[in-house]
C-alpha positions as CSV (number, residue, x, y, z in Angstrom):
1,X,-1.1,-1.8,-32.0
2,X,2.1,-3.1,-30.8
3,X,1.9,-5.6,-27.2
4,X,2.6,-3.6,-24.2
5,X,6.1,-4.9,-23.3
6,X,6.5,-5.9,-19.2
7,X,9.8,-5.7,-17.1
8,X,9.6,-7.4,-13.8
9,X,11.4,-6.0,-10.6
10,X,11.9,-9.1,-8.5
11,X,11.7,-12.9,-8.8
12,X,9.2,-13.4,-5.4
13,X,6.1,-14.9,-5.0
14,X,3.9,-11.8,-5.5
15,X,5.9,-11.3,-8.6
16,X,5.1,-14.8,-9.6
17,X,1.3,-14.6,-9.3
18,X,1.7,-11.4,-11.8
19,X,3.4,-13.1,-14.1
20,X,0.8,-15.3,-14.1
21,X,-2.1,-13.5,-14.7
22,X,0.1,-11.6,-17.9
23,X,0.5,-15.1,-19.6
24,X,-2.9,-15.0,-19.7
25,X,-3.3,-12.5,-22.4
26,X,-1.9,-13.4,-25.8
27,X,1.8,-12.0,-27.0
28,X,0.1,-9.3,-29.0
29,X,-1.0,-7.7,-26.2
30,X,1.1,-8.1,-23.7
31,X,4.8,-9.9,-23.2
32,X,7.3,-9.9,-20.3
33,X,10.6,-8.5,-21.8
34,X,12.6,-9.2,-18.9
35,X,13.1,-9.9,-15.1
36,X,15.4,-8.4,-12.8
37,X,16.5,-10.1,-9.2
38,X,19.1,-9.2,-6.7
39,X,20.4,-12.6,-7.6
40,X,20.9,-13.1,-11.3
41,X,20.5,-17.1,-10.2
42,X,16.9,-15.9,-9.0
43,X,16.0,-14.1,-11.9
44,X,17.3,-17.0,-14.7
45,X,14.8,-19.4,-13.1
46,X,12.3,-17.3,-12.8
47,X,13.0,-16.0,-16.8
48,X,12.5,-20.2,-17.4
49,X,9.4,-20.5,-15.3
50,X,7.7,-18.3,-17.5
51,X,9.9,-18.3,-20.9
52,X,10.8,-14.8,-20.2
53,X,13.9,-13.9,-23.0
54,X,16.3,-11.7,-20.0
55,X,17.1,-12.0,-16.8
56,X,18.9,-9.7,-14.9
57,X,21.1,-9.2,-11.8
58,X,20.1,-5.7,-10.8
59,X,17.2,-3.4,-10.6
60,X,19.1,-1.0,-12.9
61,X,19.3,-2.8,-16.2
62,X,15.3,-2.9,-16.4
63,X,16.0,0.9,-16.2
64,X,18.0,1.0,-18.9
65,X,16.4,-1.6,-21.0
66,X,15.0,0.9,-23.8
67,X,12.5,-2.4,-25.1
68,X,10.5,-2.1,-21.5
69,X,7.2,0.1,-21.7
70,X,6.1,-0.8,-18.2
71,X,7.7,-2.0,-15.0
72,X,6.0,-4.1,-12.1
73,X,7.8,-3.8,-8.9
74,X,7.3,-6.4,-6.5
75,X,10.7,-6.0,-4.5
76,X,10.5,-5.7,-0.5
77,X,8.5,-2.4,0.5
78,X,11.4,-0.7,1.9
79,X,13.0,-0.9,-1.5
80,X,9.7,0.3,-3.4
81,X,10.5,4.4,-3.7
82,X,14.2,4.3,-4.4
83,X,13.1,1.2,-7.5
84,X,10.4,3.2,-8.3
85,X,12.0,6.7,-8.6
86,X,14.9,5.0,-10.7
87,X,12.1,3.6,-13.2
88,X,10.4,6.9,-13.9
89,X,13.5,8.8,-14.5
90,X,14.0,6.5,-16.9
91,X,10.8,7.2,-18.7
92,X,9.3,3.8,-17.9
93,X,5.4,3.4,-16.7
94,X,5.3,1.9,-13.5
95,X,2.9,-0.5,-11.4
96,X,4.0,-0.8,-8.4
97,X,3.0,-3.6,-5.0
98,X,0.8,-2.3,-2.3
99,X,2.1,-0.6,-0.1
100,X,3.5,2.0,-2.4
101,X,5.7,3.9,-0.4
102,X,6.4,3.9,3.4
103,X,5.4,7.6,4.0
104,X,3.8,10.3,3.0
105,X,7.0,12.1,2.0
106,X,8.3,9.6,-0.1
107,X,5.0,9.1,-2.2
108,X,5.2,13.0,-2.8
109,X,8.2,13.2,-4.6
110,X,7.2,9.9,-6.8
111,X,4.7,11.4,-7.6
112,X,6.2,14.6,-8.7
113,X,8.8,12.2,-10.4
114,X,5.8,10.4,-12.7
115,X,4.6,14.1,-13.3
116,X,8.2,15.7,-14.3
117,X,8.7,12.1,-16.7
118,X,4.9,12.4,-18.1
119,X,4.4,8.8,-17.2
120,X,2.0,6.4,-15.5
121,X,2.4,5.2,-12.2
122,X,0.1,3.2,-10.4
123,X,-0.5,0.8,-6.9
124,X,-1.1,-2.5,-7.8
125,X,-4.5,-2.5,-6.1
126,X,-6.2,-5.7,-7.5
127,X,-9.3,-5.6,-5.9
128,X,-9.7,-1.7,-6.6
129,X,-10.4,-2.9,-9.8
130,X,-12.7,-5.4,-9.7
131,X,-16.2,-4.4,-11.0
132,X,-18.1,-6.1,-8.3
133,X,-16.6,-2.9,-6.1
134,X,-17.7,-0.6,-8.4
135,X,-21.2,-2.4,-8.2
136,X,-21.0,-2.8,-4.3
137,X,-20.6,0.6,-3.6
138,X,-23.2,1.9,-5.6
139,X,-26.0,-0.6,-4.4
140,X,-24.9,0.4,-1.0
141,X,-25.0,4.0,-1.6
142,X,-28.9,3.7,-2.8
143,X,-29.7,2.3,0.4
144,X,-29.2,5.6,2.3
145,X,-26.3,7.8,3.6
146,X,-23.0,6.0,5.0
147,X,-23.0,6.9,8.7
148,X,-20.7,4.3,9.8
149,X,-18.1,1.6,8.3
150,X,-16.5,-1.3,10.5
151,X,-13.9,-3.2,8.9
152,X,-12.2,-5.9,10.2
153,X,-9.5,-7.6,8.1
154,X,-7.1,-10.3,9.7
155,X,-5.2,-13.5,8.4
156,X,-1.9,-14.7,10.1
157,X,0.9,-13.9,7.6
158,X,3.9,-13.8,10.2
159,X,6.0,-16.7,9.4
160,X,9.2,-17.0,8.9
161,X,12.0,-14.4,10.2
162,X,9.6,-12.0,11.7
163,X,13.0,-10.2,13.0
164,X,13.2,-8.6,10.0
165,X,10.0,-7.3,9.7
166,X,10.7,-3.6,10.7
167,X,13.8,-3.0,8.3
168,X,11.8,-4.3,5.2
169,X,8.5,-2.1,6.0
170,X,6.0,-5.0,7.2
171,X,3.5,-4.9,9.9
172,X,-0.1,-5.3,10.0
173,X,-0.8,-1.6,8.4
174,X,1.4,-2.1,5.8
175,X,0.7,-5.8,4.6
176,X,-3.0,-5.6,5.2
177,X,-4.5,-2.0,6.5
178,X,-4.4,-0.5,3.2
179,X,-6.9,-2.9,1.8
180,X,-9.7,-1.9,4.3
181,X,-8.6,2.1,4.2
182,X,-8.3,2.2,0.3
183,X,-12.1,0.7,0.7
184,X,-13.1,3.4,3.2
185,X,-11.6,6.2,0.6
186,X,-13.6,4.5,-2.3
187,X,-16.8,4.8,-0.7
188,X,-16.4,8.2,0.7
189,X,-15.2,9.3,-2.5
190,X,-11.6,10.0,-1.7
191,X,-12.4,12.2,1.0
192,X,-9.6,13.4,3.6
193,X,-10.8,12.5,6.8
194,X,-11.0,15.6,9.5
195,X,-9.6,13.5,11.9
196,X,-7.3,10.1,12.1
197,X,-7.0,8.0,16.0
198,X,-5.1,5.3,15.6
199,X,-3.3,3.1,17.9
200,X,-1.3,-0.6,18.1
201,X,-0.2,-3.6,19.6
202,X,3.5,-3.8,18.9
203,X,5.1,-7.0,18.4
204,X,8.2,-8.1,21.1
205,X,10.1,-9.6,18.3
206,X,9.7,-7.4,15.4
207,X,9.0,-4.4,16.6
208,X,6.8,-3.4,14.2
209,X,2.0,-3.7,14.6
210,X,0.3,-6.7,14.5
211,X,-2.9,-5.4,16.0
212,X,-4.0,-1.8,15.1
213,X,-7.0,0.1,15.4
214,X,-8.0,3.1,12.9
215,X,-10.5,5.6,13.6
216,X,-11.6,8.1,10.6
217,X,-13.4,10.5,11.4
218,X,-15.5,12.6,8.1
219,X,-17.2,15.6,7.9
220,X,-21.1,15.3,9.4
221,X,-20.4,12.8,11.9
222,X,-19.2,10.3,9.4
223,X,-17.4,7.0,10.6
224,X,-14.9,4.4,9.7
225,X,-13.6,2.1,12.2
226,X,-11.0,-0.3,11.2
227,X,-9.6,-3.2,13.0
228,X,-6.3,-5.0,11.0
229,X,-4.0,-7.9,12.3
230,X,-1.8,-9.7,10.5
231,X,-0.9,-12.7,13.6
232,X,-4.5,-13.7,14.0
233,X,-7.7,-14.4,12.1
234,X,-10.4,-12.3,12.4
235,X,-13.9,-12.4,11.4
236,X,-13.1,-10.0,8.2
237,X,-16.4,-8.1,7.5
238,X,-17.5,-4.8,6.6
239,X,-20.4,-3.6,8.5
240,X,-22.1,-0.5,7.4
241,X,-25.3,1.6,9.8
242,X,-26.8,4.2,7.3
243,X,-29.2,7.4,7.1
244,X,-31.9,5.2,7.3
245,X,-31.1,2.8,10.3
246,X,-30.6,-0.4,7.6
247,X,-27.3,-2.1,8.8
248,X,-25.6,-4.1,6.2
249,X,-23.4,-7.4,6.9
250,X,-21.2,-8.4,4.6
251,X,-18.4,-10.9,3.9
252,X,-16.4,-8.6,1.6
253,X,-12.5,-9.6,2.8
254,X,-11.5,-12.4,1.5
255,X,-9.4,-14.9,4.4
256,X,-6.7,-16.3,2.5
């Protein structure tokens, strides 16, 4: 079986770590054809870093790079569905960074995109797939019923130019609340909440959360009750009550 042949959108950090972890596997499984940057500067030292054969000054060549089977996007989150919708009408399988898109609108028509190409696409949920989750959730599940989840989840990630924050689609919801809501949708089995209360502390400089409270509410009385900052550190637990009055503590969110 031929190695399943990478092309990288973006030469940043996040892009770096993926990289990374690919090297990991031999050649034969899996190589990085080529990386694309919005510099070509960027991308050539990136392609050195990781002895990468092409390097590319725009998003669009990956696209039309007929040796590419599958395309990580790690580009600004702004950027994510008009890279992403390029990629799959060009037939390529994508993986792209949390979060996916910035609305629900945009995600629908990727997703009919990935349906209308007959290819993969995917959110580059790491700890989705860890089997300690899988293993979590079931061990919690035996205890009883899930009444309630609290999840707390906060690390100060605002340096730099926090002016920009708005345009390129950051804010506490979108660099960290999707961790602790995909976890509440895993548990509960992908199950749309009845009802959704959310509300925010809205930064003077940026514009954009860095304190916001979620309230799902599920079918039966169900909670989860989320708690997500991305200026401060918080205590970052899950806290379950179930059926049978057993509350369990644990450290599940990593702090750094």
């Amino acid at each position: 079986m031929p190695a399943t042949r990478w092309g990288i959108v973006s030469a940043g950090r996040i892009s770096s770590d993926f990289a990374a972890a690919i090297r990991q596997y031999p050649l034969s499984e899996n190589e990085i054809v080529c990386i694309a940057a919005r510099q070509l500067t960027s991308a050539e030292e990136f392609a050195k870093k990781f002895n990468i054969s092409k390097a590319y000054g725009s998003y669009k060549e990956i696209a039309d790079d007929q040796n590419v089977d599958v395309v990580y996007i790690g580009c600004i989150s702004s950027s994510h569905a008009e890279v992403m919708d390029m990629m799959l009408k060009a037939k390529k399988h994508v993986i792209c960074e949390k979060p996916i898109c910035m609305n629900s609108n945009q995600l629908k028509n990727t997703i009919d995109i990935a349906k209308k190409n007959d290819v993969f696409l995917m959110e580059a949920f790491w700890s989705r797939c860890f089997p300690s989750v899988n293993d979590f959730r079931n061990e919690l599940n035996a205890l009883g019923d899930i009444r309630v989840l609290t999840i707390n989840f906060g690390v100060d990630i605002t340096g730099g130019d926090c002016t920009q924050f708005k345009k390129i689609g950051r804010g506490a919801l979108m660099d960290l609340g999707c961790y602790p809501i995909m976890f509440a949708n895993f548990i509960f089995g992908c199950e749309k909440p009845d009802k959704i209360v959310a509300s925010a502390q809205l930064s003077s400089s940026s514009g954009v959360d860095q304190l916001t409270t979620v309230a799902l509410h599920y079918s039966n009385g169900r909670m989860v009750n989320i708690t997500i900052s991305n200026n401060c550190l918080l205590d970052n637990t899950l806290k379950s009550i179930l059926s049978k009055r057993i509350c369990c503590d644990s450290r599940f969110l990593a702090s750094d």
